[in-house]
C-alpha positions in Angstrom: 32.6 40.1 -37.9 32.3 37.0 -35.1 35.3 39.3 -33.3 32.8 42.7 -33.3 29.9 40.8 -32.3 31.8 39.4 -29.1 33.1 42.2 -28.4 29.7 44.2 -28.2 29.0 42.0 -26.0 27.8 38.8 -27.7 28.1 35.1 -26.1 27.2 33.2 -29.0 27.1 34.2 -33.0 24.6 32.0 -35.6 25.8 31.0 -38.7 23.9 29.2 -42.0 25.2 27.4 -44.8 23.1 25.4 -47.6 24.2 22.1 -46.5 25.7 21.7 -50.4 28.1 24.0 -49.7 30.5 21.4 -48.2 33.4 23.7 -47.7 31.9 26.6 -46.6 30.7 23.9 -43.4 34.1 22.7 -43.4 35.5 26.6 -42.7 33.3 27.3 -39.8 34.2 24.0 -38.4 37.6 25.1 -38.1 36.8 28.0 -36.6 35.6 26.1 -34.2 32.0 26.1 -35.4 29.6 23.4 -33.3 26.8 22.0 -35.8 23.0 23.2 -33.7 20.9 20.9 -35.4 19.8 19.2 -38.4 19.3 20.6 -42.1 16.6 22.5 -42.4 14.9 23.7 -45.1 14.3 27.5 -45.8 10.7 28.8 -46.2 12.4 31.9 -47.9 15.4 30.6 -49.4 15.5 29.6 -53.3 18.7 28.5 -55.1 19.8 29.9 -58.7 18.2 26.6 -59.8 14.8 27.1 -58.5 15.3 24.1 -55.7 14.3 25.1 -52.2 17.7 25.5 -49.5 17.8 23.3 -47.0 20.2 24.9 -44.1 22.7 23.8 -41.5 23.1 25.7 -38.6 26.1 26.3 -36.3 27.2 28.3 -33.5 30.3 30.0 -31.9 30.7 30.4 -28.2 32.4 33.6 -27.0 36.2 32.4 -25.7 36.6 32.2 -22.2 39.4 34.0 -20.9 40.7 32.4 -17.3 40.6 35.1 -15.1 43.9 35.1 -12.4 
């Protein structure tokens, strides 16, 4: 999915995780993922439990391929 967007043409691609979700974080990091700011919480967003998400953003800048 984060290869299609770059390809159409993309420089950067958004992702969310509810900040509980420690290894879903941990995954995009490796990508690498840079964390954009701090939690947040989600006006929309409800958990299974009825508690309100609160959200951590990161971002993934397109690779830059060193033109010879």
């Amino acid at each position: 999915m984060i290869s299609a967007a770059f390809a159409a043409g993309a420089s950067r691609v958004r992702l969310r995780a509810d900040e509980r979700n420690v290894r879903s974080a941990a995954a995009i990091l490796k990508i690498p993922g840079v964390v954009e700011d701090v939690p947040r919480l989600d006006s929309v967003w409800l958990r299974s439990d009825g508690t309100q998400r609160t959200s951590r953003f990161f971002w993934i800048e397109r690779p830059h391929v060193a033109v010879a």
